[in-house]
C-alpha positions in Angstrom: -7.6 6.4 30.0 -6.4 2.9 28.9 -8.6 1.8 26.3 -7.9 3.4 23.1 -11.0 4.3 21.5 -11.7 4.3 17.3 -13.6 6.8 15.3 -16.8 5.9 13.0 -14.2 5.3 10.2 -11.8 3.4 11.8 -12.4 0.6 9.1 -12.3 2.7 6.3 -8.8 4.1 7.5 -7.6 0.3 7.4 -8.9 -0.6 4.6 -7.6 2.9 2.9 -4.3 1.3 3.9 -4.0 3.8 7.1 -0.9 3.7 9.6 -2.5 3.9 12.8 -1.0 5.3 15.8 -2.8 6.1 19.1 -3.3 10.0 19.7 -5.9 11.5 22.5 -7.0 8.2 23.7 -8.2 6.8 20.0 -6.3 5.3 17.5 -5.8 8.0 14.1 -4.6 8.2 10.6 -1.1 8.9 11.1 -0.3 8.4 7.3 -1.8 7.2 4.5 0.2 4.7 1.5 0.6 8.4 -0.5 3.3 9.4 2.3 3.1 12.8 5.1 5.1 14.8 2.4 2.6 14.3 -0.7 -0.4 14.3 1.7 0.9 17.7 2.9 1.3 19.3 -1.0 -2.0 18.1 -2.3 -4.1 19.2 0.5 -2.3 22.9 -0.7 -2.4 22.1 -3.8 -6.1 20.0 -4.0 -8.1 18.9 -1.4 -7.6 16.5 1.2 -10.0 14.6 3.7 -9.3 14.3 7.1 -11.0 12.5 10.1 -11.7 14.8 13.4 -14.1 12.9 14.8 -11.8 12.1 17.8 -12.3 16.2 18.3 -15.7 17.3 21.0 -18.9 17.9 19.9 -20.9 19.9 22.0 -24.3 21.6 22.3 -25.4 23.7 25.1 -28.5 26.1 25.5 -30.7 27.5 28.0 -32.3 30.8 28.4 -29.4 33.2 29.4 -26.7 30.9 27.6 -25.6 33.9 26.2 -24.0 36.1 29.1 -23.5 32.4 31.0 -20.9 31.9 28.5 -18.9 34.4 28.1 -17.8 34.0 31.9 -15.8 31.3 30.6 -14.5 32.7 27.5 -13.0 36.4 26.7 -15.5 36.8 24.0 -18.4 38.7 22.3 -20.6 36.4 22.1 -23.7 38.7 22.3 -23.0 40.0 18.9 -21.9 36.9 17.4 -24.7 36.0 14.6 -26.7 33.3 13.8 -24.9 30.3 12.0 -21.4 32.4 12.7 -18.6 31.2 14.5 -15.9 32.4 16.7 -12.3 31.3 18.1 -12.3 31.3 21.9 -10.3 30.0 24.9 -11.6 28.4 28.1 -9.5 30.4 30.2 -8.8 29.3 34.3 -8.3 31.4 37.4 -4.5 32.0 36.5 -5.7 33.1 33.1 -4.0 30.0 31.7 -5.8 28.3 28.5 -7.7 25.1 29.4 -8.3 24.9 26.3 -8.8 26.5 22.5 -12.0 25.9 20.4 -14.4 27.4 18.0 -18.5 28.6 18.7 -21.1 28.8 16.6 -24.1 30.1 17.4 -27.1 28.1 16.4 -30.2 30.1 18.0 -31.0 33.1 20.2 -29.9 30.6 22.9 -28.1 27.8 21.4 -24.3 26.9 20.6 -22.0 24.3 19.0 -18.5 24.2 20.3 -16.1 21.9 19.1 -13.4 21.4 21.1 -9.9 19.6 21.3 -9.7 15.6 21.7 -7.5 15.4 24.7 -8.7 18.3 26.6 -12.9 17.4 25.9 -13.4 15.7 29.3 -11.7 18.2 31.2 -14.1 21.0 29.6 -17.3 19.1 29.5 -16.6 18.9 33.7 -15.4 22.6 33.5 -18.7 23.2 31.5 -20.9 21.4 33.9 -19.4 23.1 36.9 -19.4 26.3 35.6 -22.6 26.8 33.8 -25.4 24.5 36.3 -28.8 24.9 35.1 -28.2 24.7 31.2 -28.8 21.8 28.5 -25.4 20.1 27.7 -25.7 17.9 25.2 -22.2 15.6 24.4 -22.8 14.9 20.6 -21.0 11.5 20.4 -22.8 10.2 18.0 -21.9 12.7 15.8 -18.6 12.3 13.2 -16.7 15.1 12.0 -14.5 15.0 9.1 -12.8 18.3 7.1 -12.1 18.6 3.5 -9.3 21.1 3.0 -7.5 23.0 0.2 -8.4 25.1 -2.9 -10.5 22.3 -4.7 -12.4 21.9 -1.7 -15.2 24.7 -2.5 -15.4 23.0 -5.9 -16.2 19.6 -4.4 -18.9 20.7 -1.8 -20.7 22.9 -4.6 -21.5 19.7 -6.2 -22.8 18.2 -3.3 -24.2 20.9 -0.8 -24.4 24.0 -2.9 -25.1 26.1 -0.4 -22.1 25.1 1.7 -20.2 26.8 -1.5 -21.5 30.2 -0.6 -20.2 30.3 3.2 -17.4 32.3 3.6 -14.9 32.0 6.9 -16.4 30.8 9.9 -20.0 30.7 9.0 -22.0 27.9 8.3 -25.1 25.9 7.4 -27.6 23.3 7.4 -27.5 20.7 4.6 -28.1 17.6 2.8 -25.5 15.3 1.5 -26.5 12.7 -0.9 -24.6 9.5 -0.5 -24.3 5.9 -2.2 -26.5 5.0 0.8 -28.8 8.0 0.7 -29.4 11.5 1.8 -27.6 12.7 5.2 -28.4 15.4 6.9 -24.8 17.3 7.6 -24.0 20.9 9.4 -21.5 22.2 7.6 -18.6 25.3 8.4 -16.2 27.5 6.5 -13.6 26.6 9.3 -10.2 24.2 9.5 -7.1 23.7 10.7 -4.8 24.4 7.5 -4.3 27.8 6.6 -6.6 26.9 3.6 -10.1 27.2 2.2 -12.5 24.1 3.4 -15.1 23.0 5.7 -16.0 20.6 8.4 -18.6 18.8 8.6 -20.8 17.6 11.2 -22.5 13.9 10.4 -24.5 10.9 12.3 -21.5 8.3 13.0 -23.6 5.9 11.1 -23.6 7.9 7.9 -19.9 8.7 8.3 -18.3 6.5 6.3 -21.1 7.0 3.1 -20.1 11.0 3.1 -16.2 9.6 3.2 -16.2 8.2 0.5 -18.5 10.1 -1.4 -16.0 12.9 -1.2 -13.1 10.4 -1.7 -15.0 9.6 -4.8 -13.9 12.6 -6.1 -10.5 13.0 -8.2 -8.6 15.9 -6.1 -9.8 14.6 -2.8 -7.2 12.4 -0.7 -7.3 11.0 2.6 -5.0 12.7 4.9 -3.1 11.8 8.1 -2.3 13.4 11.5 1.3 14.1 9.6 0.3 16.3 7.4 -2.4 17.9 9.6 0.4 18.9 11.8 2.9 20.1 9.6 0.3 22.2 7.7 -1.0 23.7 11.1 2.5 24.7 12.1 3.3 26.3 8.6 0.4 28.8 9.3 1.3 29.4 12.6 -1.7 27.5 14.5 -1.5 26.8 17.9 -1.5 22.6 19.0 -3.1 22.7 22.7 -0.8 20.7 25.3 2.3 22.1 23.3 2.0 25.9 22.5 -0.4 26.6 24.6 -1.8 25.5 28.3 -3.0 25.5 31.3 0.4 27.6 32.3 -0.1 29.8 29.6 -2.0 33.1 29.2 -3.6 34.4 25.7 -1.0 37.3 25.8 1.8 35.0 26.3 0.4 32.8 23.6 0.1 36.3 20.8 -3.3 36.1 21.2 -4.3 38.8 21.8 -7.1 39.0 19.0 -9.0 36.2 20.6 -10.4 38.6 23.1 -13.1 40.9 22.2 -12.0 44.3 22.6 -15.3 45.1 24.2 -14.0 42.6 26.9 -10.9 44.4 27.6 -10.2 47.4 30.2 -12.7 50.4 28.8 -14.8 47.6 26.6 -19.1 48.2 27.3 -18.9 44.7 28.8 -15.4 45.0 29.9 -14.0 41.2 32.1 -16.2 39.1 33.5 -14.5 36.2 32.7 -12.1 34.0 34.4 -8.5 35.0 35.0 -9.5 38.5 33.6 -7.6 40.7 36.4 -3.9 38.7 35.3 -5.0 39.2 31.6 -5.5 42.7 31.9 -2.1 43.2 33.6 -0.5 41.4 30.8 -1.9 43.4 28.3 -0.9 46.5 30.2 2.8 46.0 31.4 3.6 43.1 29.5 3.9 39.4 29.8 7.3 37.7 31.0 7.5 35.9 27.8 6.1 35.1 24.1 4.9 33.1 21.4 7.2 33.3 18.3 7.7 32.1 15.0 11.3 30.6 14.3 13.4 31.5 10.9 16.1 28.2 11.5 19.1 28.3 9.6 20.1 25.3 7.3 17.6 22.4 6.1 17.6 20.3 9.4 14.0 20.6 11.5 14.3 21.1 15.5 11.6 19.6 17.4 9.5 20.4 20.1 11.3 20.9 23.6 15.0 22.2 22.1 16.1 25.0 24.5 17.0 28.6 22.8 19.8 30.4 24.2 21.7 33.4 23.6 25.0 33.5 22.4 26.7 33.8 25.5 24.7 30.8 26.3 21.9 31.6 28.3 18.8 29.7 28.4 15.8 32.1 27.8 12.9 29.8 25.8 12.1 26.7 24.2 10.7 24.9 21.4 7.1 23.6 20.9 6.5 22.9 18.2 9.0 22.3 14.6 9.3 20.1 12.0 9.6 20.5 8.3 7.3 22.9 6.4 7.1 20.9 2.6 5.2 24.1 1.1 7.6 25.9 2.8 10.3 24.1 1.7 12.5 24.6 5.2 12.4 23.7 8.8 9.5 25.9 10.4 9.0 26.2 14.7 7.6 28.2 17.4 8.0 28.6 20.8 8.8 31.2 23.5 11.0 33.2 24.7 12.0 36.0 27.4 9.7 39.1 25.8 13.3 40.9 25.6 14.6 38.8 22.9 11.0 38.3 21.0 11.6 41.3 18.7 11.4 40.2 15.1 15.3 39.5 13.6 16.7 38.9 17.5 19.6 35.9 16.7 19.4 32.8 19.0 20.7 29.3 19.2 19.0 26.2 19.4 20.0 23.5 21.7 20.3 20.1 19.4 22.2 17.1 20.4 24.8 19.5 21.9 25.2 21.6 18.5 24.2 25.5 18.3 21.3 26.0 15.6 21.4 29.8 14.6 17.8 30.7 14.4 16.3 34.1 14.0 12.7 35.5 15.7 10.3 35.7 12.7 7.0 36.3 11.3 4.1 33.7 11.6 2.5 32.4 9.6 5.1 30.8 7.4 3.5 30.8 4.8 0.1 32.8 3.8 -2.9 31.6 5.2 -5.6 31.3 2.2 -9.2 31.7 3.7 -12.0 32.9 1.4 -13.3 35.8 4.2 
């Protein structure tokens, strides 16, 4: 793809006084005038406002959507309740992750799944291929923005009340009302922080109205892809294309939880889904290598694709992910290694500019994670 595409608030990031950089084939918020480092704190310390309506928007349905479904993803989606959501992986024939995304069911037959900017082509055609037959609807006319951090409950009880009484990946229908009117919005208890917030699902037409009617308040900022990053990475969330892909399995990835134990070996509805037979062998004996968090030593970040070695030297993993955690306060990364050295405390090196980082296998997330369950 050539053409770089814009979001329904495109002009409000310019005239908000957005850097603009191009990311998934449309050009996003990198920063705003306040700077990644303040954007990062108040959106932990506040609320901040971010535009993901580059991310897919998806409705499919049919009778039988149910049990179609989960042949594509490792989980329970039988039991999953109305107006609840789920985390899930597209996984492929190699039990690799196409990609990551969140379901919600919105009828007996009916579900909304967001998924991730750059991979959304690639798993509408999976979608199509996969499940013949059923009602896919691509919702492009549909913006999505999330308002994160521990003001943002505050915010939407002022303006959807009942969005204030979701909890953690639920949601509902409501009705925003704007400078230019009432907008119909779906709303979730669901983001990409580590912190309380929702995201909300709006006609492109009405985006930039609900903006700034949340911008209108005082603790709400704008927020970049800066400051979305670094907050993902300081609560240990996965960034498909760098910590997981197509090469890599859920077991590899620690993700184990994202597949319903009634799918696993013994489960009442036990596989079934792509790639199942490799998962299962994984889970039994072991996968060659794993996702970990990264303790680094001094104040300097390492970035994404420094090699970890031992200290005689040997190469055994690789960064995907690091930068600087501000609410941290330290460099934070993950990456993988060999299994054999991803016991928590193993001692490694990483590879920067020719110098030997000493960095230690740690605990994720970096710092808590602060969802109202």
């Amino acid at each position: 793809m050539t053409q770089i595409l814009t979001t329904p608030l495109h002009d409000l990031h310019i005239e908000l006084g957005a850097k603009m950089v191009p990311f998934a084939g449309y050009a996003m918020p990198v920063q705003y005038p306040m700077g990644i480092l303040k954007e990062h704190l108040h959106t932990r310390e506040q609320a901040g406002l971010f535009d993901v309506s580059h991310m897919g928007q998806l409705r499919i349905k049919g009778k039988g959507i149910t049990e179609a479904l989960e042949k594509l993803v490792p989980v329970d989606l039988a039991s999953l309740p109305l107006l609840k959501q789920t985390y899930a992986v597209f996984t492929n024939n190699e039990a690799g992750i196409i990609d990551d995304l969140i379901i919600t069911r919105w009828a007996d037959d009916e579900f909304f799944l967001v998924v991730n900017a750059g991979c959304k082509l690639n798993d509408i055609d999976h979608l199509q291929k996969n499940l013949p037959g059923f009602d896919l609807e691509i919702m492009d006319q549909q913006a999505l923005l999330a308002l994160q951090g521990p003001q943002a409950r505050s915010v939407m009880d002022q303006l959807i009340p009942a969005a204030s009484a979701l909890r953690f990946m639920s949601g509902c229908f409501g009705t925003m009302i704007t400078d230019s009117g009432s907008v119909n919005c779906f709303v979730t208890c669901s983001g990409y922080t580590g912190e309380d917030g929702y995201e909300i699902s709006v006609p492109a037409q009405y985006a930039t109205a609900v903006a700034k009617k949340l911008l209108s308040f005082e603790e709400v900022q704008p927020i970049g892809l800066g400051a979305r990053d670094s907050l993902r990475l300081e609560v240990g969330l996965c960034l498909h294309g760098h910590d997981i892909d197509q090469q890599t399995t859920p077991i590899e990835a620690n993700l184990l939880w994202s597949i319903s134990k009634n799918r696993r070996i013994g489960g009442d509805r036990e596989g079934g889904f792509l790639g199942a037979d490799i998962i299962f062998k994984q889970i039994a004996s072991g996968a060659p290598r794993k996702r970990v968090g990264l303790k680094i030593e001094g104040r300097a970040p390492i970035r994404e694709g420094a090699e970890l070695a031992t200290e005689s030297g040997e190469i055994i993993g690789r960064v995907t992910s690091g930068g600087f955690g501000p609410s941290y306060n330290g460099p934070v990364a993950m990456g993988y290694v060999q299994t054999a050295f991803s016991p928590l405390g193993t001692k490694l090196f990483a590879l920067v500019r020719k110098k030997h980082i000493p960095v230690e296998i740690t605990k994720m997330p970096f710092i808590p994670q602060k969802y109202v369950r």
